[in-house]
N, C-alpha and C positions, 0 to 999 in steps of 0.2 A: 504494500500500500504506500502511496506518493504520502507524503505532511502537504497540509493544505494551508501552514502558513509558509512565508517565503522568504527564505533569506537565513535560513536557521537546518544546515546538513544533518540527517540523524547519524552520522557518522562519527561527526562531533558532540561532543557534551558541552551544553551550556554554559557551566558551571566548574572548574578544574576539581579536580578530585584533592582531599585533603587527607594527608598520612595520619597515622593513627597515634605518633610518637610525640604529639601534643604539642610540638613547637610550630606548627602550622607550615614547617618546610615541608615542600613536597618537592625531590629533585626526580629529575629524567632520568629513567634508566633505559642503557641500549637493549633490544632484545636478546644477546648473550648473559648480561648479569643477572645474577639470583638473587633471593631475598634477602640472603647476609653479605653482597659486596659492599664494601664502607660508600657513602657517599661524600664528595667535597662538597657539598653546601650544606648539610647536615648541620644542627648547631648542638653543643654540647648541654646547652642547659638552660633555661630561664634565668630572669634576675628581674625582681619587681621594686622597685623602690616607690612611699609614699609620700609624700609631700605633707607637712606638717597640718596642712587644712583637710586633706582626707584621712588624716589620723582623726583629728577634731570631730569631722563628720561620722567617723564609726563609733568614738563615744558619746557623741547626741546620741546618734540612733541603737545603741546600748539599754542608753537612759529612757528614751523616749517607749524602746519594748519592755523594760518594764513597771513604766508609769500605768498605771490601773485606767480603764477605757471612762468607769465609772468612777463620780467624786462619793464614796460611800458616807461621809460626814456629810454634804449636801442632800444627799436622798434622805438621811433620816432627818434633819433639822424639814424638810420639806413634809414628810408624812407627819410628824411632829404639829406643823402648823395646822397641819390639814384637820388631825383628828382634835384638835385645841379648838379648832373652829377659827384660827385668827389667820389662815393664809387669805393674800388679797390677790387679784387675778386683776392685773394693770389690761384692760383692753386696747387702752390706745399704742399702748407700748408692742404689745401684739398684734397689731394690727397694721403698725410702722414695720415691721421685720416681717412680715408676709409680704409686704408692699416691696421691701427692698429684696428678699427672696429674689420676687414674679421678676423686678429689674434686669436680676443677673442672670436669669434666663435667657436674657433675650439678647 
């Protein structure tokens, strides 16, 4: 069967294939060599260095997993009021943060 887009060989791949040895080299080999000839572009070995702000940023996000999703002293000073009978429910104030909500939707 022909490919019926055009300009793209199915003989070729798209995409170069990438080795499995994690350094993302992939060198050529002639069709004589086997899986264990050395290659010269081959690298020995990774090396990552962080930069003092991506250090920074991995203990926010330390801190930030495990800060609790819930304020549990807020939830109960809340049912607290509620069952006291003295929490007040600001309408306008709700009804401003709906408004600006709908804003940022759009």
């Amino acid at each position: 069967m022909t490919p019926k887009i055009s300009g793209i060989s199915v003989t070729e791949p798209v995409a170069k294939p990438t080795g499995s040895g994690g350094s993302g080299v992939v060198a050529e080999k002639s069709p004589g060599e086997g899986p264990a000839a050395p290659s010269a572009t081959a690298q020995t070995g990774d090396h990552v260095t962080l930069t003092d702000s991506a250090r920074s940023l991995q203990k926010i996000e330390a801190a930030v997993a495990k800060t609790p999703v819930v304020n549990a002293q807020k939830v109960a000073d809340v049912k607290h009021a509620i069952g006291s009978g003295t929490y007040k429910i600001d309408a306008a104030r709700i009804a401003g943060k709906l408004l600006n909500f709908e804003r940022g939707l759009k």
